[in-house]
MIKE-801947 format. One line per 4 residues: number of its first residue (from 0); for each residue x, y, z of N, C-alpha, C. Coordinates in steps of 0.02 Angstrom, whole numbers, plus 32768, in hexadecimal, padded with zeros to 4 digits. Each point is the difference from the previous one (the first is absolute). Layout:
<pts>
NUM> X:Y:Z:X:Y:Z:X:Y:Z ~ ...
</pts>
This chain:
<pts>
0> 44C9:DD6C:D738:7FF0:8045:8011:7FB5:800A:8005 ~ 7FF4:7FED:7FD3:7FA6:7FE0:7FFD:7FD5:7FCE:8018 ~ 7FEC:7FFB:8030:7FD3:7FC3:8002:7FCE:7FF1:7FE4 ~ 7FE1:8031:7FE1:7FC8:7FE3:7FD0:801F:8007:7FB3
4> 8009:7FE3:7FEB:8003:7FFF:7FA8:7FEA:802D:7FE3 ~ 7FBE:8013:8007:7FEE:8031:7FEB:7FFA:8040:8005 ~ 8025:800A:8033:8022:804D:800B:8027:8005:7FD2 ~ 8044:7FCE:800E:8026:8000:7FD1:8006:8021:7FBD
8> 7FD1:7FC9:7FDC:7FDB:8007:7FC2:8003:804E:8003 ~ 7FCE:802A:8024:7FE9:802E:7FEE:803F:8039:8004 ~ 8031:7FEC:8030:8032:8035:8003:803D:8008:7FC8 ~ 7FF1:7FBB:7FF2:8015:7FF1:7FB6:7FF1:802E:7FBA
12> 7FB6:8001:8003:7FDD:8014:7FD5:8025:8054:7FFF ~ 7FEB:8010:8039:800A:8063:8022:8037:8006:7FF9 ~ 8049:7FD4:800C:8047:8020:7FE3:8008:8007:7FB7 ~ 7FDF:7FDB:7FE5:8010:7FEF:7FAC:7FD4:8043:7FE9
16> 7FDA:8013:800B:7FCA:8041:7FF1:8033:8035:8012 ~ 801D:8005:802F:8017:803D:801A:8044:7FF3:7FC8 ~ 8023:7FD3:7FFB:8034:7FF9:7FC5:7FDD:802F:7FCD ~ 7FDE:7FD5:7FDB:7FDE:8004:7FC2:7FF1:8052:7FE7
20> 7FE2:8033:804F:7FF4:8035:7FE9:8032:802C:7FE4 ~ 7FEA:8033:7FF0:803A:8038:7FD7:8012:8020:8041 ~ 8023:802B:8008:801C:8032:8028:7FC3:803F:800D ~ 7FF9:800F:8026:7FD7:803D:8003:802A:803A:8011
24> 8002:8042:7FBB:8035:8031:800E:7FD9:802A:801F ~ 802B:803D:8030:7FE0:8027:7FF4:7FE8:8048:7FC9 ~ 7FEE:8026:800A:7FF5:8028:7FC2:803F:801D:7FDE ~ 801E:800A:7FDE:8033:802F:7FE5:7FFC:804D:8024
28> 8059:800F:7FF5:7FFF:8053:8004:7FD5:8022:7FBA ~ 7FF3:803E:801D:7FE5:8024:7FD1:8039:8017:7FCF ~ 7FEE:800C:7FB4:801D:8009:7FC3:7FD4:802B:7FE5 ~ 8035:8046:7FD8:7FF1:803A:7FD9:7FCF:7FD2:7FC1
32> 7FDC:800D:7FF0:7FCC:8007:7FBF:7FF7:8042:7FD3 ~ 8032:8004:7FC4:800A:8058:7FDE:7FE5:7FD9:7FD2 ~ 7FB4:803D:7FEB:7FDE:7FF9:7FC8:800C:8049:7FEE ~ 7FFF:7FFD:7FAA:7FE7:8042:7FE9:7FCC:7FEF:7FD4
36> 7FC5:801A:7FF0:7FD5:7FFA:7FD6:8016:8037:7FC2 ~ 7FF8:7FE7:7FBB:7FFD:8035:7FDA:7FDD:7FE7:7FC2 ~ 7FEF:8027:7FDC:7FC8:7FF7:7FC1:8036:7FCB:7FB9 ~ 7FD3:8005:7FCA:8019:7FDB:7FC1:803D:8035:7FED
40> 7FFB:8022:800F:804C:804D:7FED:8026:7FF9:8014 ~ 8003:7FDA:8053:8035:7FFB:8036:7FFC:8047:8024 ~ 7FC6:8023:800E:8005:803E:8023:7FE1:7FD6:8038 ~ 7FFA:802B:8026:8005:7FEF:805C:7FAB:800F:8013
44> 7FE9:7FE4:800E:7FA6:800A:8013:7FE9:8011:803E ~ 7FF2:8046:8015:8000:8003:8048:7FBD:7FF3:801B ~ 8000:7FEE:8046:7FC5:7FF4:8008:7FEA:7FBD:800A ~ 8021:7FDB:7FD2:7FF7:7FB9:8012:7FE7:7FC7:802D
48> 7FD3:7FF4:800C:7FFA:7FD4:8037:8005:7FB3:800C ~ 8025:7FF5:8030:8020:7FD1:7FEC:7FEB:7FCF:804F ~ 7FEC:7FBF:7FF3:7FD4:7FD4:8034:8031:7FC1:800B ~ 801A:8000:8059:8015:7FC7:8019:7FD1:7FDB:8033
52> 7FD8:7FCD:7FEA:7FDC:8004:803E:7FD3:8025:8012 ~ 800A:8022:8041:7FD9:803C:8012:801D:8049:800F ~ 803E:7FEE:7FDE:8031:8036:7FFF:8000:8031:7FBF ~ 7FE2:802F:7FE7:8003:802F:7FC9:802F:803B:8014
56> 8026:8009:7FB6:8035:8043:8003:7FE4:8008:7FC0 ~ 802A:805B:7FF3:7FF9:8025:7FC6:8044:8003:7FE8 ~ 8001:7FE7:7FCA:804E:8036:7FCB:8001:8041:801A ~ 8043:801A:7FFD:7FFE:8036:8011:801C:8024:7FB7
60> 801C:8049:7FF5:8002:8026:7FBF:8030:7FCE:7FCB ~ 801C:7FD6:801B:803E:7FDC:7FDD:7FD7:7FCD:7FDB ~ 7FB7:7FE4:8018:7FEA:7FBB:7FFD:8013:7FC2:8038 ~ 8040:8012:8033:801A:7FD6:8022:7FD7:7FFD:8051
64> 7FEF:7FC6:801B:7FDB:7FE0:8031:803C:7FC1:8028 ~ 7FEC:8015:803E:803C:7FCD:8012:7FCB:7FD5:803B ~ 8018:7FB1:800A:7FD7:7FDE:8041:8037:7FD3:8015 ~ 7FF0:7FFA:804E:802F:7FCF:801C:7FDB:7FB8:7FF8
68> 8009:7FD8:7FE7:8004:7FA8:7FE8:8019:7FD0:8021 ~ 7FE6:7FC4:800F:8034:7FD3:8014:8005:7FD3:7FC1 ~ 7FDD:8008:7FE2:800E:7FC1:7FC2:7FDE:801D:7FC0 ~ 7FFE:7FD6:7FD2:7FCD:801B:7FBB:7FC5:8003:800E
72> 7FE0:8020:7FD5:7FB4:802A:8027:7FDD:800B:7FBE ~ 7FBA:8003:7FFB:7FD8:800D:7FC7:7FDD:804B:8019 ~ 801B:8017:7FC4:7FEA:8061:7FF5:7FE5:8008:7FE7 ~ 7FCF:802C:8016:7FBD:8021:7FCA:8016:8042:7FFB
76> 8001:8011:7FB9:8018:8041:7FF3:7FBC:8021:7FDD ~ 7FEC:8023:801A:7FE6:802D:7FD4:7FF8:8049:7FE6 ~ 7FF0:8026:7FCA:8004:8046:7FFF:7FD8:8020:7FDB ~ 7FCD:803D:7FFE:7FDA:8013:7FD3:801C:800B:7FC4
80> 7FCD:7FD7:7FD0:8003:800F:7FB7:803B:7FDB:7FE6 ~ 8005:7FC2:8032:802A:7FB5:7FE0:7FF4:7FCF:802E ~ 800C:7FCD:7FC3:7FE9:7FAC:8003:801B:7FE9:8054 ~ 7FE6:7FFC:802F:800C:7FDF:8032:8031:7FBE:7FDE
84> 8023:7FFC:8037:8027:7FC4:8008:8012:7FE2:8042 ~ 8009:7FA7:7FF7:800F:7FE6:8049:8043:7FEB:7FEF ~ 8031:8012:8020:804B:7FD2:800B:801E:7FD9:8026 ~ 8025:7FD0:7FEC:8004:7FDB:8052:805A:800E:7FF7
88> 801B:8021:8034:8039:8025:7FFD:8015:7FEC:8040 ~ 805D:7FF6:7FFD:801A:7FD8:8047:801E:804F:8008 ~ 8020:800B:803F:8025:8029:8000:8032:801B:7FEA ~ 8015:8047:8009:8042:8019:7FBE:7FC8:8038:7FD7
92> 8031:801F:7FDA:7FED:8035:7FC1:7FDA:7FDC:7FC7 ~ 7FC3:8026:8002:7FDE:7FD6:7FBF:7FDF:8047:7FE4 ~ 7FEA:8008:7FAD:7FE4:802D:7FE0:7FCA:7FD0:7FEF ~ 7FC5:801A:800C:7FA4:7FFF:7FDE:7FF4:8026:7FD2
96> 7FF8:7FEC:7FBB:7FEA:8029:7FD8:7FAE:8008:7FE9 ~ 7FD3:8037:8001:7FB6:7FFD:7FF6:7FF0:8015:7FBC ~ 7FCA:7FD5:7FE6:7FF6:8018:7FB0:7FBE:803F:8011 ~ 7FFA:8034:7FE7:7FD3:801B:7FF8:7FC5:7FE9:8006
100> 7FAA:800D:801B:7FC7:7FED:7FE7:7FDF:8020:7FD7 ~ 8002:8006:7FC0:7FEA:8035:7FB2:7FD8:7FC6:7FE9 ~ 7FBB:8009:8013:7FEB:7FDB:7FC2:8001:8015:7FC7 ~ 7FEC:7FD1:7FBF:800C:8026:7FBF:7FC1:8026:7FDA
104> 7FCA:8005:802E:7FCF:8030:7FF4:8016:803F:8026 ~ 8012:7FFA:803E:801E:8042:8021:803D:801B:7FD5 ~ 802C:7FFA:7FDD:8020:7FFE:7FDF:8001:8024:7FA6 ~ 7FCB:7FEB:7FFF:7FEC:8027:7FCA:7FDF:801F:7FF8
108> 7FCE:800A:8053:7FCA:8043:7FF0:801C:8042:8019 ~ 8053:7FE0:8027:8030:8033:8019:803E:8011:7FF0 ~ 8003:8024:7FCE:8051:8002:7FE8:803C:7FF8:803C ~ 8037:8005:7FFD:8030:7FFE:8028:8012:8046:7FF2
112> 8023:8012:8052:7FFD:8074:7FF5:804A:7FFA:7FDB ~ 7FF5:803D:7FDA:8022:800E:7FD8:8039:802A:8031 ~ 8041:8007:7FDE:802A:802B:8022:7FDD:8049:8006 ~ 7FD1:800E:7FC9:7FE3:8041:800E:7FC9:800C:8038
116> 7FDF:7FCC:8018:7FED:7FF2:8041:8023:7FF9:8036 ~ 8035:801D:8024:8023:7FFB:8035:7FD0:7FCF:8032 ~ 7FC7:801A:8019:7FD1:8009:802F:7FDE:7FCD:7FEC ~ 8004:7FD1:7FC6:7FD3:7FCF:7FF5:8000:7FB7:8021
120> 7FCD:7FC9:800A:7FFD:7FD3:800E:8041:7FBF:7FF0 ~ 800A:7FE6:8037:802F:7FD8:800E:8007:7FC2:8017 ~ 8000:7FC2:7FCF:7FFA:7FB9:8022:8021:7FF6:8050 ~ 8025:8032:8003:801C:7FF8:803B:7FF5:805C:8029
124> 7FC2:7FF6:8019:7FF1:8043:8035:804A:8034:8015 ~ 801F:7FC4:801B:801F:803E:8032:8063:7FE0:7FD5 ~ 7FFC:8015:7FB5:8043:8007:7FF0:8000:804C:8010 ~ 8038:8018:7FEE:8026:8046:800E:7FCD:802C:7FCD
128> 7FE4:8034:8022:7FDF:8036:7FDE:8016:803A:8003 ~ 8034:8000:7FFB:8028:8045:7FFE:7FF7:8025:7FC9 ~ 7FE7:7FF6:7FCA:7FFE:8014:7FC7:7FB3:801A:7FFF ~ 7FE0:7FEB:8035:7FB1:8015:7FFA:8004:803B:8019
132> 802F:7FEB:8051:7FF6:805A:801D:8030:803F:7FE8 ~ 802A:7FDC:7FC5:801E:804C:7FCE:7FD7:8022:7FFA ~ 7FCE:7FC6:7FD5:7FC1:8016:7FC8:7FD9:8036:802A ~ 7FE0:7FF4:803C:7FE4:8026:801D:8015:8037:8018
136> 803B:8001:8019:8031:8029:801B:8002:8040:7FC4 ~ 8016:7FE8:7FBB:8008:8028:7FBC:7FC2:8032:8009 ~ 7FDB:7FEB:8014:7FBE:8025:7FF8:7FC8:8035:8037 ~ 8014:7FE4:804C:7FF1:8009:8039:8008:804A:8019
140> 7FD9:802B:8004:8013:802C:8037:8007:7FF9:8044 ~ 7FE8:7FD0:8007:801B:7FF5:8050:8049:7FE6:8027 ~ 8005:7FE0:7FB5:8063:7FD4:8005:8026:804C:8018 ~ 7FEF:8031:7FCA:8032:8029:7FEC:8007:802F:802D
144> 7FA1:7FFC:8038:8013:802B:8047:8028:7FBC:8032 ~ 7FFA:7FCC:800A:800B:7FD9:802D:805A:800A:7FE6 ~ 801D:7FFC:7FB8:8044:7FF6:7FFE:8024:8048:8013 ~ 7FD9:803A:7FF0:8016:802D:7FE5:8011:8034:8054
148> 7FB4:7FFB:801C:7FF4:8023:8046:800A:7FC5:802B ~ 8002:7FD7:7FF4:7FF3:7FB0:8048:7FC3:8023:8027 ~ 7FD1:8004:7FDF:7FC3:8001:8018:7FEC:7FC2:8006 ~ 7FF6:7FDF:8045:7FE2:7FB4:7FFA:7FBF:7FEC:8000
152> 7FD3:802B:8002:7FB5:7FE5:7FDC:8000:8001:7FA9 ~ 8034:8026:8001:800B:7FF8:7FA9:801B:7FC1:7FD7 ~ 8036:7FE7:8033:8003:7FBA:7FF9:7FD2:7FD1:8001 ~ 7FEB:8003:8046:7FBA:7FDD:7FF5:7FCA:7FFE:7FCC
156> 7FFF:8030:7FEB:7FD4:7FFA:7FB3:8022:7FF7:7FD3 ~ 8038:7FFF:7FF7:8029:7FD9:7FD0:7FF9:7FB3:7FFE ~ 7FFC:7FFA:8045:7FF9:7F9B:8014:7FCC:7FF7:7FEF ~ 7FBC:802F:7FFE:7FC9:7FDC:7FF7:7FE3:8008:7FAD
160> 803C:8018:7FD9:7FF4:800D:7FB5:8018:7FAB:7FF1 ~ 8032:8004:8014:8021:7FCA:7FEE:7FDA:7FB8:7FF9 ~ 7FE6:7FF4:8050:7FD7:7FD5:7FFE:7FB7:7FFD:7FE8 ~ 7FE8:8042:7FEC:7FC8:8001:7FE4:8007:7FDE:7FBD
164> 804C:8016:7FC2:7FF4:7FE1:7FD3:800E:7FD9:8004 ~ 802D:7FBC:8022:7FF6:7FC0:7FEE:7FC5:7FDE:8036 ~ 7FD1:802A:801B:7FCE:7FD4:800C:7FCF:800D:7FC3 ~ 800A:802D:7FE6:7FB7:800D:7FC7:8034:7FC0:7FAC
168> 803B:8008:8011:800C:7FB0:7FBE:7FF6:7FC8:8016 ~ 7FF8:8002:8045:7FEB:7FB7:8007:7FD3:7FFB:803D ~ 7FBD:800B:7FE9:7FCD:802A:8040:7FDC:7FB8:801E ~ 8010:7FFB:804C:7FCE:7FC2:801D:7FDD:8021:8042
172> 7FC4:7FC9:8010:7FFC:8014:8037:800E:7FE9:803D ~ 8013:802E:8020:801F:7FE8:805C:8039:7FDF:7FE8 ~ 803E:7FFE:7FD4:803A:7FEA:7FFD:801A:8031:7FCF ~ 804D:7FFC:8008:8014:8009:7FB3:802F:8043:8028
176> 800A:803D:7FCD:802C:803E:8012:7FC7:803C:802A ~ 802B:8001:8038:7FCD:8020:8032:803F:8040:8025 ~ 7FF3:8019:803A:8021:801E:8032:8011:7FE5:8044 ~ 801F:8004:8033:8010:7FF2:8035:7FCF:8029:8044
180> 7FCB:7FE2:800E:7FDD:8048:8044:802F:7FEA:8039 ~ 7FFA:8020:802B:8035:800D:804E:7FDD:8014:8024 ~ 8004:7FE9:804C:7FCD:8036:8038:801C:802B:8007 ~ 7FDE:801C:8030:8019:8029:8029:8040:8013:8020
184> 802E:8034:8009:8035:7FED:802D:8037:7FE1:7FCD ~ 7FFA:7FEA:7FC0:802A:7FF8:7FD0:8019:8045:7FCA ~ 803B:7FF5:7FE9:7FFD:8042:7FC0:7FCA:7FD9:7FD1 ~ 7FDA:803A:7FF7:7FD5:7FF6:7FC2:7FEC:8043:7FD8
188> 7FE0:7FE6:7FD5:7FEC:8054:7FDA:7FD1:7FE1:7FD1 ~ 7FB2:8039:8009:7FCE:8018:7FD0:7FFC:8026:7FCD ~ 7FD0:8012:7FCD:800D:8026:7FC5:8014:8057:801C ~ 7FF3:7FFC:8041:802A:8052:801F:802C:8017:8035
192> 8015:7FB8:802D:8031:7FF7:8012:8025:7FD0:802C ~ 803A:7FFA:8029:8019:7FC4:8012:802B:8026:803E ~ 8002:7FB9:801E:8000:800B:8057:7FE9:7FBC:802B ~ 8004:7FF6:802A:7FF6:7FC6:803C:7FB4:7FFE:7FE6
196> 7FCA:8030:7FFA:7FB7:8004:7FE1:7FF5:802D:7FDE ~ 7FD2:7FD6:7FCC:7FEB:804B:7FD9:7FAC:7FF0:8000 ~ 7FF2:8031:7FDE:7FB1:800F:8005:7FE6:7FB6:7FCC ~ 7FD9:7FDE:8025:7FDF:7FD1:7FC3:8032:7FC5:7FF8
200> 800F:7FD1:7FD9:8021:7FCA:7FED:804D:8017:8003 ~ 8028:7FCF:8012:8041:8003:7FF0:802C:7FDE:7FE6 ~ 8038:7FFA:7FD1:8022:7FE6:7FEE:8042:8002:7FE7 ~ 8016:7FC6:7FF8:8053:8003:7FFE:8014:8032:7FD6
204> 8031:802A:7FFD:7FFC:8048:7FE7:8015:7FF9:7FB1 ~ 8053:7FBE:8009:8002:8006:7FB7:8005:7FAD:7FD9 ~ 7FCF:7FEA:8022:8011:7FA7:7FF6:7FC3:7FE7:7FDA ~ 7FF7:7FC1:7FD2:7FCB:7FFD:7FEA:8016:7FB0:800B
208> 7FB3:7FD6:8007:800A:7FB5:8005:7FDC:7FDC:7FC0 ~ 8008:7FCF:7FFE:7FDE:7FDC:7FC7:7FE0:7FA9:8043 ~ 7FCE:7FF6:7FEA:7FE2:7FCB:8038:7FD8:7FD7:7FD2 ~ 802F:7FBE:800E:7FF2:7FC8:7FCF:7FBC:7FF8:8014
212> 7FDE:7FC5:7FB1:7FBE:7FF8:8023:7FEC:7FC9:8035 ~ 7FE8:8005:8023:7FDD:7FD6:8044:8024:8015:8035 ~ 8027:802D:7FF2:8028:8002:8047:7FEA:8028:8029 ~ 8016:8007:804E:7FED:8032:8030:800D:8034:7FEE
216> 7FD3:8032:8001:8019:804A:8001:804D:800A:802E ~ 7FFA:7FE4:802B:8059:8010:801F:8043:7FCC:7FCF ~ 7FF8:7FE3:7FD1:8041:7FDD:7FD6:8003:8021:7FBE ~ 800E:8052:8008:8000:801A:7FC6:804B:8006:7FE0
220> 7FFC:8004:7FD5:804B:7FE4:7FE9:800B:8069:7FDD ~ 8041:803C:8036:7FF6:8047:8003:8047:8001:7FDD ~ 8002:8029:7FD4:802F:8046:7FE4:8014:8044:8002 ~ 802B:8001:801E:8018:8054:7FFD:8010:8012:7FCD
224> 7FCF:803C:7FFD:8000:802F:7FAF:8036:8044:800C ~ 8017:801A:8031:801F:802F:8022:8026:8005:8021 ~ 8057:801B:7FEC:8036:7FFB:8034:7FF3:8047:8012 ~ 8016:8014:804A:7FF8:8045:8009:7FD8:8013:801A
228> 7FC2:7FEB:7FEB:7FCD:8032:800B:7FD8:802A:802A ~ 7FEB:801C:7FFE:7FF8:8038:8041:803E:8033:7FFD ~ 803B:800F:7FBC:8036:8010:8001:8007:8017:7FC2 ~ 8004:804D:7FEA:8024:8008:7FBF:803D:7FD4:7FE6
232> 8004:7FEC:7FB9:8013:7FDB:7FEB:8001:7FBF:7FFE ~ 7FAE:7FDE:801B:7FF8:7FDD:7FF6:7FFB:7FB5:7FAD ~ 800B:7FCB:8001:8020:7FCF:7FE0:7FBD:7FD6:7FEC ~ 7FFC:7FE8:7FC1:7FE2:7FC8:7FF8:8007:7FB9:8009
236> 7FE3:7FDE:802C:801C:7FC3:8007:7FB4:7FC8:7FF5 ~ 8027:7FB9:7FFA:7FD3:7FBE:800B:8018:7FC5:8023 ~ 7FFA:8009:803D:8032:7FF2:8038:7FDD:7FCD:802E ~ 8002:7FB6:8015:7FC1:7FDC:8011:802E:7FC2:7FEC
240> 7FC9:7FB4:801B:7FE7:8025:8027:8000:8011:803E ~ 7FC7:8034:8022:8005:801A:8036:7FFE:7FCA:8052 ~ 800E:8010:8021:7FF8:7FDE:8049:7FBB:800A:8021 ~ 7FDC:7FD0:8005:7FBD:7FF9:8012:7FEB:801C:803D
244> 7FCC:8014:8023:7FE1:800B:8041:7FCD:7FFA:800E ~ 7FE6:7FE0:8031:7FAE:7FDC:7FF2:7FD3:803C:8007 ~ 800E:8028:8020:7FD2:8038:7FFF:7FF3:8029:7FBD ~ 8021:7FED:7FCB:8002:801E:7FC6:7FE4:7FEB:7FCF
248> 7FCA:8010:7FEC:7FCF:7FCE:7FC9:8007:802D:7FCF ~ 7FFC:7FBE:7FBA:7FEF:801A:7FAE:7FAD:8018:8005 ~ 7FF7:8040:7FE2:7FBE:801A:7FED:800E:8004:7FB1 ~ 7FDA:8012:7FE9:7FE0:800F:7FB0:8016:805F:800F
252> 8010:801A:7FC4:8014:8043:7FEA:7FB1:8020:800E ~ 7FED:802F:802D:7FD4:802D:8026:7FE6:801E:7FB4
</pts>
């Protein structure tokens, strides 16, 4: 078949190679990846950010994040005010649990809030504060026009009591418990009233955000403090979290 030998030889060589190699597959179908992140308690951590690659998602109010996979994958989870972690996770239902970051000087120059602190500081920002906006609520003249008349700038200063005190227990700057601003052409409402515009700054009427640190002013992690409102007989709620919109940035309490 050969007249020179050394073709031969060589075609010799090139079938036995092509034996020898592995199969080349192609990639797999894509496969569900269910993570939930949740703390040393087993509560659910929202906010979460969680790194495939160049692919980042957030937990949503449950702690649960979902990605399409073709195989096992190494995850970077991370979340304010706990220990980063990397996982290397195949596809299917998996739980991440995060330890707190307390050092033990932070720790002791800061008590942990007492139940008589509703409104007090929280290893975990954004657990359920329903108990903060009673507190305020108990006390508020503005709740009692916003529940009583559904006056909705009254609400609105109800939202911004709320978030005033847990930004003054745990006061930072450019992060932390803030408000929602809105342009133009959105419902919003000022300290005198609400409408598509109002005079001066505007904002979400009865929502307050909390905005981890380093993050964009637009990945604020929002709560509804108010069922109803704009409506006699309005409801206390802590309802979140909210559905994002890029036009909607975390500010600091005015």
């Amino acid at each position: 078949m050969f007249a020179d030998p050394r073709l031969y030889a060589v075609a010799l060589l090139l079938s036995v190679y092509a034996a020898a190699r592995p199969p080349i597959h192609a990639a797999g179908p894509l496969v569900n990846l269910n993570v939930v992140v949740l703390d040393a308690a087993a509560r659910p951590i929202v906010g979460a950010r969680l790194t495939i690659g160049a692919e980042v998602r957030r937990t949503d109010g449950g702690g649960f994040v979902n990605f399409a996979v073709q195989g096992p994958v190494m995850v970077d989870v991370v979340a304010p005010g706990y220990v980063s972690k990397r996982v290397d996770l195949p596809p299917g239902n998996h739980r991440v649990h995060l330890e707190a970051r307390v050092s033990r000087v932070r720790a002791l120059a800061r008590p942990r809030s007492r139940p008589s602190d509703p409104c007090g500081a929280r290893d975990n920002p954004t657990d359920n504060r329903l108990e903060c906006a009673r507190s305020i609520a108990a006390r508020s003249v503005h709740w009692r026009a916003c529940t009583n008349l559904g006056n909705d700038v009254a609400c609105h200063r109800y939202a911004r009591e709320v978030a005033t005190a847990l930004a003054r227990a745990e006061p930072h700057q450019g992060w932390g418990w803030g408000l929602i601003a809105k342009p133009r052409g959105q419902r919003q409402c000022s300290l005198t009233e609400c409408g598509p515009e109002v005079r001066g700054a505007g904002f979400a009427q009865d929502a307050i955000a909390y905005l981890p640190q380093g993050e964009d002013r637009k990945h604020w992690i929002g709560f509804d403090l108010v069922g109803g409102a704009g409506a006699p007989g309005a409801s206390l709620n802590w309802t979140g979290p909210l559905p994002r919109r890029e036009d909607n940035l975390w500010v600091p309490v005015p």
